[in-house]
N, C-alpha and C positions, 0 to 999 in steps of 0.2 A: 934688523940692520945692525952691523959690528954683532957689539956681545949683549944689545937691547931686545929685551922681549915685546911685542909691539904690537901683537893680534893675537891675541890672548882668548881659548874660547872651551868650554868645561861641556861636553857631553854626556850625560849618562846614558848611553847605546853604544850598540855596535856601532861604528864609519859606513856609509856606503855613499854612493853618489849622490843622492839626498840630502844627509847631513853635511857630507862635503861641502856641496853647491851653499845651502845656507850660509857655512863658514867662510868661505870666498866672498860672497855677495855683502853679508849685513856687517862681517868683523874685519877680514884682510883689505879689500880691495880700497874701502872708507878710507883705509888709514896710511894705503900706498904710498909714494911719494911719485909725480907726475912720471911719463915713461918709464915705468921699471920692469926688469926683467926678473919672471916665477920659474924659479928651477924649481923640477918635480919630480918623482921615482915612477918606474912607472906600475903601480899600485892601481888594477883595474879602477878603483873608487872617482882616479884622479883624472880620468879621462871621459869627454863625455862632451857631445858640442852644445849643450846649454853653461856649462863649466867652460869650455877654451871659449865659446862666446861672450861670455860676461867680462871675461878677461881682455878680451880683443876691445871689448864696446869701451872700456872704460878706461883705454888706451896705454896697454901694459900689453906684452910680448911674453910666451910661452916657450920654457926649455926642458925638454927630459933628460934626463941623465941618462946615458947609455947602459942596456942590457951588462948584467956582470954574468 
């Protein structure tokens, strides 16, 4: 949020939906601020409806950025 770094989360793997979903669940979504909106690319990893449902549950809104 601004120029604050604020879900902060160190992998050693590759990304895939998996590690994502982790990331979202135990680091980003904790630390949201109530209704906010997740702009996202659209990077196979980031989509997946256990991911946009965590998001939905915990009452936060999903945006993709349009195809370049």
């Amino acid at each position: 949020m601004g120029t604050t770094l604020f879900a902060i989360g160190l992998f050693d793997c590759n990304i895939n939906r998996d590690v994502f979903y982790v990331w979202i669940t135990k680091i980003l979504l904790p630390e949201l601020p109530e209704n906010s909106v997740i702009f996202m690319d659209n990077a196979s990893f980031h989509k997946g409806k256990n991911i946009e449902q965590a998001i939905i549950n915990a009452g936060h809104q999903i945006e993709y950025l349009p195809r370049t």
